[in-house]
C-alpha positions as a Markdown table, in Angstrom:
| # | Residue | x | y | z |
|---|---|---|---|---|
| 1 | Unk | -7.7 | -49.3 | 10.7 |
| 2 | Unk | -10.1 | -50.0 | 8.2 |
| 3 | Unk | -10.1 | -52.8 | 5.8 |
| 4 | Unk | -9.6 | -50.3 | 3.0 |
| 5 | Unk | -6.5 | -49.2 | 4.2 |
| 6 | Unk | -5.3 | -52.1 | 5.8 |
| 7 | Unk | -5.4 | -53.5 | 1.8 |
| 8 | Unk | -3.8 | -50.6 | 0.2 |
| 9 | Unk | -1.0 | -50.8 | 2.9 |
| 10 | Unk | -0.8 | -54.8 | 1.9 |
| 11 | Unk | -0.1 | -53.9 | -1.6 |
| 12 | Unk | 2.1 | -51.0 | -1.2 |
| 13 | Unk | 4.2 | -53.5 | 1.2 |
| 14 | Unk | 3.0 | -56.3 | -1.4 |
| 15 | Unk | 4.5 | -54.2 | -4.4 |
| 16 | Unk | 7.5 | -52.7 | -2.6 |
| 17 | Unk | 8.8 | -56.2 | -1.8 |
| 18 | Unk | 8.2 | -58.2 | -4.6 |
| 19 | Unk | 10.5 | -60.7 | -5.6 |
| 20 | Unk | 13.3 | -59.4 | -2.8 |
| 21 | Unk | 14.8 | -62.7 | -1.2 |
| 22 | Unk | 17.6 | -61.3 | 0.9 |
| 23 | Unk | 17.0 | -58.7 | 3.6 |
| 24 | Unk | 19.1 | -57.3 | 6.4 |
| 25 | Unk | 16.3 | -56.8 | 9.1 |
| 26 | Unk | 17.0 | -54.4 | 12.0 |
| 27 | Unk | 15.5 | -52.6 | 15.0 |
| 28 | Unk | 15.8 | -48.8 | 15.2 |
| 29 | Unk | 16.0 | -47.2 | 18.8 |
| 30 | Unk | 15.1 | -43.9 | 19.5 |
| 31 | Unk | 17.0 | -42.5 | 16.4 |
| 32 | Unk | 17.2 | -39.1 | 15.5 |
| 33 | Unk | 16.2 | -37.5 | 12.4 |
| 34 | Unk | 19.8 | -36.6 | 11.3 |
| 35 | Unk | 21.2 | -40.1 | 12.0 |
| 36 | Unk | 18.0 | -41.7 | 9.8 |
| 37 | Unk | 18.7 | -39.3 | 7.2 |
| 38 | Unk | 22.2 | -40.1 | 6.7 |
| 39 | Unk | 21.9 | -43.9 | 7.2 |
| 40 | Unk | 19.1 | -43.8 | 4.5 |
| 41 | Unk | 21.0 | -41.9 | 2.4 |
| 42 | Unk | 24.0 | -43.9 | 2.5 |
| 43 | Unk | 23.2 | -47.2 | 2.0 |
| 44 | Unk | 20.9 | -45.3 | -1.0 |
| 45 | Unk | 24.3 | -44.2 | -2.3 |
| 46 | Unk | 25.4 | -48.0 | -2.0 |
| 47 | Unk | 21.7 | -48.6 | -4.2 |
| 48 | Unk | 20.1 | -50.4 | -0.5 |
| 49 | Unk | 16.8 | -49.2 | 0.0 |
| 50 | Unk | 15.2 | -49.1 | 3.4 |
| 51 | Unk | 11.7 | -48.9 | 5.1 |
| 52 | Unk | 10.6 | -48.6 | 8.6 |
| 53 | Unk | 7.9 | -51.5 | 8.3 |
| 54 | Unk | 4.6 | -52.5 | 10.5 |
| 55 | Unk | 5.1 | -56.0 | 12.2 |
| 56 | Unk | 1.8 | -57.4 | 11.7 |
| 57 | Unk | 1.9 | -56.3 | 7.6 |
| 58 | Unk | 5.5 | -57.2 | 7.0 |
| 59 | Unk | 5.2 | -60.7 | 8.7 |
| 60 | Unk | 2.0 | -61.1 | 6.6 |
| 61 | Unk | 3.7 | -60.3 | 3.0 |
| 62 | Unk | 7.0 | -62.3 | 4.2 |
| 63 | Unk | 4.6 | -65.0 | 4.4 |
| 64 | Unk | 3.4 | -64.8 | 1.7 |
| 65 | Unk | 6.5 | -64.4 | -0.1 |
| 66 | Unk | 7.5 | -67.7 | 1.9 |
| 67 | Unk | 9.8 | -66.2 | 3.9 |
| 68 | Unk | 9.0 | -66.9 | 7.5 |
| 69 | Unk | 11.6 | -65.3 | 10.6 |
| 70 | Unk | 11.0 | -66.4 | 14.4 |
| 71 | Unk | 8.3 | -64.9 | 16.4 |
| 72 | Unk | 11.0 | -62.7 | 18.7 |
| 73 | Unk | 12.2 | -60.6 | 15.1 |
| 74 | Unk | 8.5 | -59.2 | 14.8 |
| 75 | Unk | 8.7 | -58.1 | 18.6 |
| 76 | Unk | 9.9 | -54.3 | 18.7 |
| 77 | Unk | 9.9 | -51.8 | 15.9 |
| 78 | Unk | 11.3 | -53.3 | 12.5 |
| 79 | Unk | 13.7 | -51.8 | 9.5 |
| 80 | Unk | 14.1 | -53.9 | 6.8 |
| 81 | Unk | 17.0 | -53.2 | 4.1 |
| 82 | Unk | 17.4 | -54.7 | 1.0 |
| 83 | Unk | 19.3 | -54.5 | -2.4 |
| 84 | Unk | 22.8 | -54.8 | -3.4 |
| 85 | Unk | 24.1 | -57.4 | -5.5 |
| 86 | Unk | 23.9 | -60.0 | -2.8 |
| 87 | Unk | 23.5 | -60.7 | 0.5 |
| 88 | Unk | 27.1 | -60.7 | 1.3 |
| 89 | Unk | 27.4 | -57.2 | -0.4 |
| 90 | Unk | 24.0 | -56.1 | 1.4 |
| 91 | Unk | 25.3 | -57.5 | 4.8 |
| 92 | Unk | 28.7 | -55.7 | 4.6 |
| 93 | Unk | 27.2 | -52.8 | 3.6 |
| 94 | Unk | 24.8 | -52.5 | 6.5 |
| 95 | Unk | 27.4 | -53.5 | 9.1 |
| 96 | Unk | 30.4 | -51.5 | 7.6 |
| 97 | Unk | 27.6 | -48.0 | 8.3 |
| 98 | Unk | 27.1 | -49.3 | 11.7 |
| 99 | Unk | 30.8 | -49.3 | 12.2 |
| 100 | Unk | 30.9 | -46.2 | 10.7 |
| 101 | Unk | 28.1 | -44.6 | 13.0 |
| 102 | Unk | 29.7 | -46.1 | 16.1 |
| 103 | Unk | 32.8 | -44.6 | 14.9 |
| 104 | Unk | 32.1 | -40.9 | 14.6 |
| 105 | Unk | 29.8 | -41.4 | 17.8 |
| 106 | Unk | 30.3 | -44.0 | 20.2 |
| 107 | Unk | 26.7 | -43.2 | 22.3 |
| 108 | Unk | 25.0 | -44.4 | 19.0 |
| 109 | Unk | 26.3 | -47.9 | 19.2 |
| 110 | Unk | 22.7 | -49.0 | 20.3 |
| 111 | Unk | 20.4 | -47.0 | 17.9 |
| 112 | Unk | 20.5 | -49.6 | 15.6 |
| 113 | Unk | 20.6 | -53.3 | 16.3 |
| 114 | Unk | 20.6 | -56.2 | 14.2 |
| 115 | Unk | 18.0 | -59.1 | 14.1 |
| 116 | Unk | 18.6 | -61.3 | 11.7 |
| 117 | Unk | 19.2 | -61.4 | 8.0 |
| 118 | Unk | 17.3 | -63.6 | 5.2 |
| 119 | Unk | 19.1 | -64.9 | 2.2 |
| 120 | Unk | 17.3 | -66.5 | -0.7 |
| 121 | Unk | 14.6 | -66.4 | 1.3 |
| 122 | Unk | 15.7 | -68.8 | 4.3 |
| 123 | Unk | 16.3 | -66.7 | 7.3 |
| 124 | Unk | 20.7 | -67.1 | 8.7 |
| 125 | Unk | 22.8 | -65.4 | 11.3 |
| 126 | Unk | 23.9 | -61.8 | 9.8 |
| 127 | Unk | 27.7 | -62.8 | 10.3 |
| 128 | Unk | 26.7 | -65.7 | 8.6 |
| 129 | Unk | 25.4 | -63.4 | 5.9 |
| 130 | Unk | 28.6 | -61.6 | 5.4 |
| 131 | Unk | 30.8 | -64.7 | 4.8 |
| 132 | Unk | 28.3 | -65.9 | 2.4 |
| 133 | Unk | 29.6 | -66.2 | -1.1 |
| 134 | Unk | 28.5 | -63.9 | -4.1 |
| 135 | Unk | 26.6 | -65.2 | -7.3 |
| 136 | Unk | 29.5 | -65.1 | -8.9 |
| 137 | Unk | 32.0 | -66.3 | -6.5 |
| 138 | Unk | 29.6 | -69.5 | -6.3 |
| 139 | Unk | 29.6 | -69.9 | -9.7 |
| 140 | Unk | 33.6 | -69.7 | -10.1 |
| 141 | Unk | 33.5 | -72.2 | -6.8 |
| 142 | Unk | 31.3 | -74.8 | -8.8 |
| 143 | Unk | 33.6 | -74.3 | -12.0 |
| 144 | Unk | 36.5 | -75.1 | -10.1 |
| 145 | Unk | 35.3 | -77.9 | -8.6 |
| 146 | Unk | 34.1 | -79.5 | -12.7 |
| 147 | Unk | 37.5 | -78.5 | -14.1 |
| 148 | Unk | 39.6 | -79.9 | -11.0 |
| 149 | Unk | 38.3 | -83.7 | -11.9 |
| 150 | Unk | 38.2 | -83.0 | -15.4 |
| 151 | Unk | 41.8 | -82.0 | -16.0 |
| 152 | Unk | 43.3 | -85.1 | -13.7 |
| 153 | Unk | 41.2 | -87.3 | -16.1 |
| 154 | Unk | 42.7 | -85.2 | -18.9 |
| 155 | Unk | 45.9 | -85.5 | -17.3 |
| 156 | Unk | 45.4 | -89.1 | -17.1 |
| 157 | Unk | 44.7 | -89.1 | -20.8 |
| 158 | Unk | 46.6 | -87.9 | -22.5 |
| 159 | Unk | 49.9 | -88.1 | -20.4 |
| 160 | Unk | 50.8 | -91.8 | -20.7 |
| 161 | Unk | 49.6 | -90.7 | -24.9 |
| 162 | Unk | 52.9 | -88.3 | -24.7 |
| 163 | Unk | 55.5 | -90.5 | -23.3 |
| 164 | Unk | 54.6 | -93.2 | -25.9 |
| 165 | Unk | 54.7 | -90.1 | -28.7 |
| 166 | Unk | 57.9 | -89.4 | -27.3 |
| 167 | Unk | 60.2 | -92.7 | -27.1 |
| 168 | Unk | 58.7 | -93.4 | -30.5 |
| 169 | Unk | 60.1 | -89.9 | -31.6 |
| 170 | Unk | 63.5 | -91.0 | -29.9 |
| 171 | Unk | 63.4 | -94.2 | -31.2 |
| 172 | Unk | 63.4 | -92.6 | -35.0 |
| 173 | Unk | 65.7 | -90.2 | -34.4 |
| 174 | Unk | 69.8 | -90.5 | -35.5 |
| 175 | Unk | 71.3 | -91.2 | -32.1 |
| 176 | Unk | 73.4 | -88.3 | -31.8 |
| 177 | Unk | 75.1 | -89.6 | -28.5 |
| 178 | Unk | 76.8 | -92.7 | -30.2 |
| 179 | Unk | 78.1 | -90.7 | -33.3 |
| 180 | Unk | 80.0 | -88.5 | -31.1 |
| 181 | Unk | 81.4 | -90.8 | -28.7 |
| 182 | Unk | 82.4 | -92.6 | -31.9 |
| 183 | Unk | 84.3 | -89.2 | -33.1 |
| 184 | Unk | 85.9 | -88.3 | -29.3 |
| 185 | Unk | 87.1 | -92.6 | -29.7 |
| 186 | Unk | 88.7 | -91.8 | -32.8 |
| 187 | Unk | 90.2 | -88.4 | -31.8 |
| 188 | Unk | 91.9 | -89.6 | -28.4 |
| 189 | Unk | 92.9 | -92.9 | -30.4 |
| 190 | Unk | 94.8 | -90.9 | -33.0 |
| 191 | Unk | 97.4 | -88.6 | -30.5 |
| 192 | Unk | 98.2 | -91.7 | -28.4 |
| 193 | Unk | 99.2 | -93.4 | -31.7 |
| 194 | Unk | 102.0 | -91.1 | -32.6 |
């Protein structure tokens, strides 16, 4: 391959990659047209795009990216998917089509196998990957955890505030409980008199 094209491939790779941090990276085996198509297609549908990558130039532009996966992932022909909202979403995506594929035809459970996944740019196990929480699930997480704290010490606050609030506003009040005792007295007093 000439240095010419060996560059132009870089940036195509370099361009087509840019600013991805989590990938779903798989190995294809012997797969036939049909089955590509519709696995492309569908995790397309799903907005996951995927390309059939050269070891040597992906490796290169991983790391690059700073993205660096063990020697064994660049060993046999590589897939890479990526997109989705996150990698959970990615992950699930990927492995509910495998299901899928294995599914409708159980001699395809081996035409596509899964290395490994990346998330935020640190490589992880993909069932790791799926159980990983969503931007936004972290974000609720990490708000939950602030206000938990925060509404003891509230608690705390404005609690012992309350009680005081509220003997003083039973201490200024008529005391209704005496008055009537004082009437049911003066009621059962008056029959036994006569």
């Amino acid at each position: 391959m000439s240095k010419k094209v060996k560059k132009m491939e870089l940036d195509a790779l370099s361009a087509k990659f840019d600013g991805v941090r989590d990938l779903v990276v798989l190995e294809p085996d012997r797969v036939q047209s049909d089955l590509d198509f519709s696995f492309r297609k569908t995790l397309r549908d799903k907005k996951i795009r995927v390309a059939m990558v050269k070891n040597t130039l992906a490796r290169k532009i991983l790391g690059e990216m700073g993205i660096t996966l063990k020697p064994e992932v660049w060993s046999k022909p590589t897939l890479i998917a990526w997109g989705g909202e996150s990698i959970k979403d990615l992950s699930k995506s990927v492995d509910g089509l495998l299901k899928e594929i294995v599914k409708k035809n159980p001699k395809d459970d081996k035409k596509f196998k899964v290395k490994t996944a990346v998330a935020d740019g640190q490589e992880c196990k993909f069932e790791d990957a799926m159980k990983m929480p969503t931007r936004l699930e972290a974000i609720g997480e990490i708000i939950g955890m602030i206000l938990g704290p925060a509404s003891a010490i509230a608690g705390a606050l404005t609690g012992p505030a309350s009680q005081l609030a509220s003997q003083i506003a039973q201490v200024g009040e008529p005391k209704e409980g005496a008055e009537a005792t004082e009437e049911v007295a003066a009621t059962s007093e008056a029959p036994a008199a006569s």
